[in-house]
C-alpha positions in Angstrom: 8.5 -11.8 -7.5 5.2 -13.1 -8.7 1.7 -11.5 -8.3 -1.0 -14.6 -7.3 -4.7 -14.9 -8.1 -5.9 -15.8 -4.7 -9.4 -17.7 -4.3 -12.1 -15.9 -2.3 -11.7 -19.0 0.2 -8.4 -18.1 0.9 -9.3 -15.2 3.1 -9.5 -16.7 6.8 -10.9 -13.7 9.3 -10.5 -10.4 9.5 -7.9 -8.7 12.4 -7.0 -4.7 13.1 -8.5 -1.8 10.9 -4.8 -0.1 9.7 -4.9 3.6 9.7 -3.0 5.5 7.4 -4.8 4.1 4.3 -5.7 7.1 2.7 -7.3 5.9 -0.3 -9.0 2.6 0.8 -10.0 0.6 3.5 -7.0 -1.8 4.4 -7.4 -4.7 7.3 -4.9 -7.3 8.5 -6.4 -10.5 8.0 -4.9 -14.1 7.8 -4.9 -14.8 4.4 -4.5 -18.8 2.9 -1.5 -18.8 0.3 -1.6 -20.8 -2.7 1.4 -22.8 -1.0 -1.1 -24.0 1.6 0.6 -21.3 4.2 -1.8 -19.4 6.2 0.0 -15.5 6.7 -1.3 -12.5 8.3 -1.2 -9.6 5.4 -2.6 -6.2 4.6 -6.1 -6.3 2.6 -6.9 -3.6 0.8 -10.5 -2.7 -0.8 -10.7 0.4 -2.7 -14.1 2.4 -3.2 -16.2 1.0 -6.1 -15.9 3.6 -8.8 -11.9 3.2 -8.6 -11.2 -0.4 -7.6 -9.5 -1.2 -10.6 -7.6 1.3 -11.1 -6.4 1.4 -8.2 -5.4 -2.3 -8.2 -3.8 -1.4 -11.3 -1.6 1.0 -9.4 -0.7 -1.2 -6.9 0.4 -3.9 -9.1 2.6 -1.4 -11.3 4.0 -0.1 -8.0 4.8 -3.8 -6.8 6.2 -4.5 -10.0 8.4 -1.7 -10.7 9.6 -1.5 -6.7 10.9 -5.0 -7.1 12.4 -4.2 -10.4 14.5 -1.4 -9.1 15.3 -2.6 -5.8 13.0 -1.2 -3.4 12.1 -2.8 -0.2 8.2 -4.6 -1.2 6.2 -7.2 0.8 7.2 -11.3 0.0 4.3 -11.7 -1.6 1.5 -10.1 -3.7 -1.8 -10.9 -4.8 -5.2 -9.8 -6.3 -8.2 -11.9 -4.4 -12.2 -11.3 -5.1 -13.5 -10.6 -1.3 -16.2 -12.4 -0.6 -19.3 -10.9 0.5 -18.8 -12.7 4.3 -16.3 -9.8 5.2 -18.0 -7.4 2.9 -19.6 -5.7 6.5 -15.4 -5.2 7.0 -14.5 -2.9 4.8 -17.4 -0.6 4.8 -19.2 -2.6 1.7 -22.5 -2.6 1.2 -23.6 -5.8 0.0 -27.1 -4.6 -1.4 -25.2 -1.9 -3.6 -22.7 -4.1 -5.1 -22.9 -5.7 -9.0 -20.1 -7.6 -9.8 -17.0 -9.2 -7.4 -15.5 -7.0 -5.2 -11.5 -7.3 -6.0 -8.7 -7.0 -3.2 -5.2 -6.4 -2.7 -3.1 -8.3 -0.7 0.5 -8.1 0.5 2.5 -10.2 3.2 3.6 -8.0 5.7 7.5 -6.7 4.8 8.0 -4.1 8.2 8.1 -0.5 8.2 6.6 1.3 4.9 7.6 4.1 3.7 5.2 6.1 5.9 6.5 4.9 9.0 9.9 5.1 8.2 10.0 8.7 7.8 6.9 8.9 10.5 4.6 10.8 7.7 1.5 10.2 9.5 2.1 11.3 12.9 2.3 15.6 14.0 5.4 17.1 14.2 5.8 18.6 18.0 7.6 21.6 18.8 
């Protein structure tokens, strides 16, 4: 498994706000693959003073999940969002300095969350 440098272009539209991302704002969109592909994926925009290490993180994770086995997404990528879906992910455009840097992963089904239902109440 390979991690892709994805062109802002290759981000299509935006679909569903995903709940459950605690730490940033994460969208499915339809994302352009650099095998010409067109997939619907999780984006995921961090909050400015921690994008990259965040994206760090998530590479590590992606990395080191595959290495040992665990279940990950297809594929993986790093892509700069450009400032058309900026409105999308709760980024203000005025207050931004350099390229705004997103995570993207095909979809793989149920993570680890839903598997053991971690975000939902536990009824009596």
């Amino acid at each position: 498994m390979s991690i892709v440098v994805l062109p802002d272009t290759s981000y299509i539209t935006s679909h569903e706000l995903i709940s459950g991302g605690q730490m940033g704002a994460t969208r499915k969109a339809s994302i352009e693959w650099d095998d010409g592909s067109i997939r619907k994926c999780y984006v995921k925009v961090y909050p400015k003073g921690e994008r990259i290490r965040k994206i760090f993180n998530e590479l590590t994770g992606f990395l080191l999940g595959n290495a040992i086995g665990i279940l990950q997404p297809d594929s993986a990528a790093i892509m700069p969002l450009n400032n058309f879906f900026f409105d999308d992910y709760g980024i203000d455009k005025n207050n931004e300095t350099s390229e705004v840097w997103a995570w993207v992963t095909s979809e793989c089904g149920d993570s680890v969350a839903g598997i053991f239902q971690l975000d939902k109440s536990i009824e009596s």
